[in-house]
N, C-alpha and C positions, 0 to 999 in steps of 0.2 A: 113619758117625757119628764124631766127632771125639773123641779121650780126653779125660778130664779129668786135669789133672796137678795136685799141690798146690803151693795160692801161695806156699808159705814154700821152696820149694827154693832154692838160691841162683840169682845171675843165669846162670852157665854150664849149669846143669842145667835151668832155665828155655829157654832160648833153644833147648837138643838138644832139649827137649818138644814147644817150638812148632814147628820143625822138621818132630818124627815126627808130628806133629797135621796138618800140612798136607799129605801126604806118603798120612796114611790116605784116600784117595778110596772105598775100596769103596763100594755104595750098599748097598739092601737086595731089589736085582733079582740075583741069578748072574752073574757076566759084566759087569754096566755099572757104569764108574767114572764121576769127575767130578770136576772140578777148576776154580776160577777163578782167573785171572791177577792179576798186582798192578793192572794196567789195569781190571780189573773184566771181563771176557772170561770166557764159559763155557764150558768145554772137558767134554763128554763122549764117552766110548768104549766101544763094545760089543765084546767080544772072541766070536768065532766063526767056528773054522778050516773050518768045512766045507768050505769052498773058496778058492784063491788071491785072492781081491778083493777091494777095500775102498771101501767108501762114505766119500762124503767130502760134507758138507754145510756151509754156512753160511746162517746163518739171522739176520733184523734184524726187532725189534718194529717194524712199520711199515707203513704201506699205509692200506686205507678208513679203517677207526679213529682213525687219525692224522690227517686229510687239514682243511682248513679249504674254505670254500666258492672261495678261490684258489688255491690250486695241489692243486684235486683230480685228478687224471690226471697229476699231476706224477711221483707214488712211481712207477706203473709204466713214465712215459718215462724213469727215470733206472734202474731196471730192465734197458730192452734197452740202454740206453749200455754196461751194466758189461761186454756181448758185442764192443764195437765196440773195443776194445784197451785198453792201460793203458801204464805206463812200461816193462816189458821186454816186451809182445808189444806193437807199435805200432802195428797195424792188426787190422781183424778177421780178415781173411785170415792173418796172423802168430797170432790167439787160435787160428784153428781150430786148424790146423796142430800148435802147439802140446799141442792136447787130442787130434791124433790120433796123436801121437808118445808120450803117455801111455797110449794103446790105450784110450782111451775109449770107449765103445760105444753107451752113450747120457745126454743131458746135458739140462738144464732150467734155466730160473726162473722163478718163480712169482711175482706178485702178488696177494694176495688180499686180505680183509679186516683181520687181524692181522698177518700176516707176508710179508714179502719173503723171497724164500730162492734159495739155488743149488744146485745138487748132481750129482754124477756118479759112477759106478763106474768103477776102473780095479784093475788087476794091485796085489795089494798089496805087489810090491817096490817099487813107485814112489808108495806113500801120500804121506811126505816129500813129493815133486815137486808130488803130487798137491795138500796143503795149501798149499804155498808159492803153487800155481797161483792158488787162490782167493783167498790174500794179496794179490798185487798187482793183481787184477779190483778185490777190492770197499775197498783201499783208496785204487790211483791209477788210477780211470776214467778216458783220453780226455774230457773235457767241455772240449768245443770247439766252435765255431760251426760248424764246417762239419758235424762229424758229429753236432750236437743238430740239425742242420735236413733232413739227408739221413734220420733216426730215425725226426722226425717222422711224416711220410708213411705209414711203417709202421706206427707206433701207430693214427694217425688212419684209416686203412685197417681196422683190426680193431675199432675204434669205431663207426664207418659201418657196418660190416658189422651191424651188430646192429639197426638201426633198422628195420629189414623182418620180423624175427623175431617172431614172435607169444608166445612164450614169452616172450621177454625183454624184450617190450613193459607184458602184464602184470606181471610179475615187478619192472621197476622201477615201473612207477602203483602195485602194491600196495606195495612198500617206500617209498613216497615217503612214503604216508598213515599208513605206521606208526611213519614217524622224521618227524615235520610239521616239529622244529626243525632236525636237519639231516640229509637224506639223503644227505647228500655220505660220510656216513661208514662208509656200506654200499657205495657204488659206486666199487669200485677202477679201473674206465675213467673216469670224468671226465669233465670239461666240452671239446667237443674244441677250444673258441674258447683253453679257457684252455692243452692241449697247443698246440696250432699258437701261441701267442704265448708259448710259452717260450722263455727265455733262460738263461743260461749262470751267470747269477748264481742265478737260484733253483735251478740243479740245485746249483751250489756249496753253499748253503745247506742244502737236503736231507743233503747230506755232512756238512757241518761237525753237523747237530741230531740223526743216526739212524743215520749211518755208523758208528758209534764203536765203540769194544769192550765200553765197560758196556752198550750198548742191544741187542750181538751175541752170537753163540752157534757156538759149530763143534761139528759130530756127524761122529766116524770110527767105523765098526762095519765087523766084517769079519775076515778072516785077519791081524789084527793085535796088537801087546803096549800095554797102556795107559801104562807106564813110559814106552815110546818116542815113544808118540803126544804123551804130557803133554812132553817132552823138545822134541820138534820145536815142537809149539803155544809154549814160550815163546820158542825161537830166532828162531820165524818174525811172530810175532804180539806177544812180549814188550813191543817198541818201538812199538807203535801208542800213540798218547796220549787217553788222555780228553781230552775234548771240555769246555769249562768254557761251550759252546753248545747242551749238551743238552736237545733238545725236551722239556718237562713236560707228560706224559700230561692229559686233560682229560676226565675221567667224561661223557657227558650229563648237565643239567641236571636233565632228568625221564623219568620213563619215560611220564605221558600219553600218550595217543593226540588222545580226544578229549573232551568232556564226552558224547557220542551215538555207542550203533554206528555206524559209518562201511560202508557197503552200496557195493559195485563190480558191477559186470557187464560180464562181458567176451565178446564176440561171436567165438568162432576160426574158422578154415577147417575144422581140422585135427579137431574136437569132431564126434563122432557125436550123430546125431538126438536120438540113444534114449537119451542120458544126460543130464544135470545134473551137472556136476563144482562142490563146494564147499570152502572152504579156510578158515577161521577163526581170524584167531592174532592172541596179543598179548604183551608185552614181557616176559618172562621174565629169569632173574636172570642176572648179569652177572659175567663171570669175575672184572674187575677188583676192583668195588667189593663184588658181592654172592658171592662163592667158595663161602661156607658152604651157602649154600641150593643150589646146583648138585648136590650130592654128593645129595639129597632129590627134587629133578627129573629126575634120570636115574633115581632107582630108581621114580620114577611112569611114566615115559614107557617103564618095562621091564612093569610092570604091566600097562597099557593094551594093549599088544602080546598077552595072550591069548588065544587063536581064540575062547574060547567061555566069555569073564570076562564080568567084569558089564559091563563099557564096550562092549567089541563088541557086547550082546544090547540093551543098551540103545538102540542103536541100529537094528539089525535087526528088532528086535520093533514097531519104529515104524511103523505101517503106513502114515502117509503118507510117510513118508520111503523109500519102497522101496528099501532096500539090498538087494542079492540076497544076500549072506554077507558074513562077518566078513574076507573079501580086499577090500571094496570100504570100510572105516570104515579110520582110522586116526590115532594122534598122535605127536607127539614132542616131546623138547626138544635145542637143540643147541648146547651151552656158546661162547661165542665171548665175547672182550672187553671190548666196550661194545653188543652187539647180539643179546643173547641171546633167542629167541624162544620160545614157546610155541605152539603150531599141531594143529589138527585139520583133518581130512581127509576125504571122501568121496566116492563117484560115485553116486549114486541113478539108478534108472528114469526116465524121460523119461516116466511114465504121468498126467500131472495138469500143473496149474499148478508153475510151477517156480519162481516166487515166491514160493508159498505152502512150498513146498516147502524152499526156504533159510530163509525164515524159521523155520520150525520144523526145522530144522540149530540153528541157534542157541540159540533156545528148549531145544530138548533139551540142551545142551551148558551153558546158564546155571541150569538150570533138576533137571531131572531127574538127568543122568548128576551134576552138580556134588553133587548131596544124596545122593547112591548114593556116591561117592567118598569124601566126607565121614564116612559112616557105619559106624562099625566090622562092624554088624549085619548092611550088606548084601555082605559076602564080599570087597570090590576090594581090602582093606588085608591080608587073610590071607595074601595070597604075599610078603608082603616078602622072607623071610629067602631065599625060590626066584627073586626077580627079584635078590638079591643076589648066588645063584650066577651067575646067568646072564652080570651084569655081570662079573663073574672070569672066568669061563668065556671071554668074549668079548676080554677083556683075554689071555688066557694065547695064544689066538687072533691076535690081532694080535701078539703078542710071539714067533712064531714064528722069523721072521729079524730078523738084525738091522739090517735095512733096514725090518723094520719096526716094533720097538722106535725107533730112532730119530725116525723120521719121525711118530709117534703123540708122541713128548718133544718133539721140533720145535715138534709143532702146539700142545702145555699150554702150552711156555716163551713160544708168544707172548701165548697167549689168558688163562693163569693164572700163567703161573712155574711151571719147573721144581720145585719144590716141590710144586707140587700136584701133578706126575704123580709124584712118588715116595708121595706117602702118598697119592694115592687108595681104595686098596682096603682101608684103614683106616676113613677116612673112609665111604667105603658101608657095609662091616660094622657103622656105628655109627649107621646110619639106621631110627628107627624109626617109627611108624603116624602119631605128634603131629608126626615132622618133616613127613610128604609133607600130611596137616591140613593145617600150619602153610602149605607152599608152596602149595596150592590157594590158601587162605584170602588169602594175601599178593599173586597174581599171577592167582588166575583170579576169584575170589569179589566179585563186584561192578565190575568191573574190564571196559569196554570197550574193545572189538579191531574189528579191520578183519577185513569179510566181502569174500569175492570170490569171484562166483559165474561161471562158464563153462558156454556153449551152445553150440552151432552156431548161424552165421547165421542160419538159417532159423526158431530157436525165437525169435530174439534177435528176430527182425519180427513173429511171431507175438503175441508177451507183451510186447514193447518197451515199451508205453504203460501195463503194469501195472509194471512193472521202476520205470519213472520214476514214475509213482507211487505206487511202494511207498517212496522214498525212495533207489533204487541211482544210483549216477553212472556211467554210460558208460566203459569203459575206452578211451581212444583213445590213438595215439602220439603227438598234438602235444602231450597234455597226460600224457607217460609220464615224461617225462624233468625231472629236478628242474633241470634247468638252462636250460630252455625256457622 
């Protein structure tokens, strides 16, 4: 937290203030500092000598959430560019090399729905080396003709790979139906027509709008001093320049789905006889725009998690819905961006009609558990202040090392800002019975989602012609993929 000093000091006792003002990074975690650069660059460091190593991460707002319906699969082709060399290692074979003379051990990037990222562990006498390394990856990438088109191939290769998987066949038809305006913003692979017809200038452009120091973030944690860490990060990274090209973030327009539950059915190989698997979910609140209510939707979704609370029984006790126990119900919510979801869960008995049987999945979920949730009366609001341990609990949990402190701030700084993972556990401790109300009320209480029901083949011939009309649509792959 930053001092305050008084404004009437004169100007030389003024300017020592602001100074030792900038100077204080402690946070309010033990151990992690933070610091931001004149460039706007975020700089945090977890200090944790238990052993010689230091993690070394950069991380960029960027990826599905960002993406427009042209250059979706562009973030993560210009991802594995950042491996293919930069201005001092000029080949990929020159990055390896490099990262094994640092004693690397093992290295990544990630593209996923909020963030791109890089990171690796190495000896932390060579942290220094180690940051500089990622300095000139992700600020002078190779993006060249020859090696955007030799990339290619490789990207479009782990594309194609997917269109045979059943899992991720459903997985995109159900996320298409549940973003109708634009799915492109959950699918960090992309359109492969539009990777295969990249060029050189839109990877430029990705650079110039996401590449930059105000839209990035470096995490060093490890057998390191934060002094020197903040020390290197401005010698190494001081000179990067803002960008006066930076992309402006762009909420979804709506959270609709649809004016009508929207019914799927999906046929797997892999789906035993004997069950019925159901899935229920709808647009939940959003890091970006909606922050406050998240803090209220985790502490429901820790709720729900009871073996033998009201939510599990209420389902269990449904004799057409034959659950066998409270391992086969379940829900959650899971903060992200602009794509925050709400979802319930089940696998029912394969003993009855299995249309009858979703439908009333639903029914119970709009209907029954929703008025049980709501109700002080019926006991699901009594655990707050114990699903509020738990979330601590879970938190102290992950914060064990500082690879994974880190990597849990990584993941807030893209989805909410740093800020919000420092005062999360504030913010829960202040959740009471009217907020998690309030979030039913606002995202599940009259509020239609996408159901998606899974069979086996075999039930899927069997009931096919009650399935169609009962109102479900076929899940198939020609019609999986939002860019089809």
């Amino acid at each position: 937290m930053k001092r305050k000093f008084f404004a009437g000091m004169v100007l030389f006792l003024c300017s020592i203030a602001f100074s030792f003002a900038q100077d204080d990074t402690k946070t309010n975690i033990e151990g992690l500092y933070r610091k931001t650069l004149d460039n706007g660059m975020q700089i945090f460091v977890m200090e944790n000598n238990s052993a010689p190593l230091a993690y070394v991460e950069i991380a960029v707002r960027a990826g599905a959430a960002t993406q427009t319906p042209e250059n979706a699969g562009l973030f993560h082709l210009y991802e594995h560019l950042m491996f293919k060399g930069n201005a001092k290692y000029k080949s990929q074979q020159e990055f390896t090399e490099a990262m094994n003379k640092l004693g690397v051990g093992e290295w990544n990037g990630t593209t996923g729905v909020d963030r791109v990222n890089y990171f690796f562990t190495v000896p932390s006498s060579v942290v220094r080396d180690g940051m500089e390394f990622w300095s000139y990856a992700i600020r002078t990438p190779n993006i060249d003709e020859g090696e955007l088109e030799r990339e290619k191939g490789v990207v479009l290769s782990e594309i194609n790979g997917k269109f045979t998987n059943p899992s991720v066949i459903s997985s995109f038809f159900f996320m298409r139906k549940i973003f109708p305006e634009s799915p492109w913003r959950v699918d960090s692979s992309g359109d492969p027509k539009t990777v295969q017809n990249a060029t050189v200038e839109q990877m430029k452009k990705i650079q110039s709008e996401f590449y930059v120091p105000d839209n990035a973030a470096l995490f060093v944690g490890g057998d390191v001093r934060h002094e020197e860490i903040f020390k290197y990060a401005k010698e190494i990274f001081g000179d990067w320049k803002r960008s006066s090209k930076k992309a402006e973030f762009k909420a979804p327009p709506s959270k609709k789905i649809a004016d009508n539950l929207v019914k799927l059915v999906f046929a797997d190989k892999s789906m035993s006889d004997s069950f019925v698997s159901a899935r229920y979910a709808l647009r939940g609140p959003d890091g970006e725009t909606d922050s406050g209510d998240t803090y209220a939707a985790d502490v429901w979704a820790t709720l729900v998690d009871e073996p033998d609370g009201v939510f599990t029984s209420t389902f269990t006790e449904n004799k057409i819905l034959s659950i066998p126990d409270s391992d086969y119900v379940a829900a959650g919510y899971y903060t992200q961006r602009a794509s925050g979801l709400v979802s319930f869960y089940s696998y029912m008995m394969n003993d009855g009609n299995p249309v009858e049987k979703s439908d009333e999945f639903v029914r119970v979920i709009k209907n029954d558990l929703l008025e049980k949730m709501l109700d002080p009366a019926s006991g699901f609001l009594k655990g707050i202040k114990n699903a509020e341990r738990k979330l601590e609990d879970s938190r102290i949990y992950q914060m064990e090392t500082a690879t994974g402190i880190l990597s849990n701030l990584s993941s807030f700084f893209a989805s909410c800002g740093a800020d919000y993972f420092f005062n999360y556990d504030e913010n829960i401790s202040k959740v009471t019975e009217s907020d998690v109300q309030g979030f039913l009320k606002k995202y599940v209480e009259g509020k239609n989602g996408v159901l998606l029901v899974t069979v086996s083949p075999s039930v899927f011939e069997k009931y096919k012609s009650d399935f169609l009309n009962g109102g479900f649509e076929e899940v198939t792959s020609d019609k999986a993929f939002w860019w089809r």
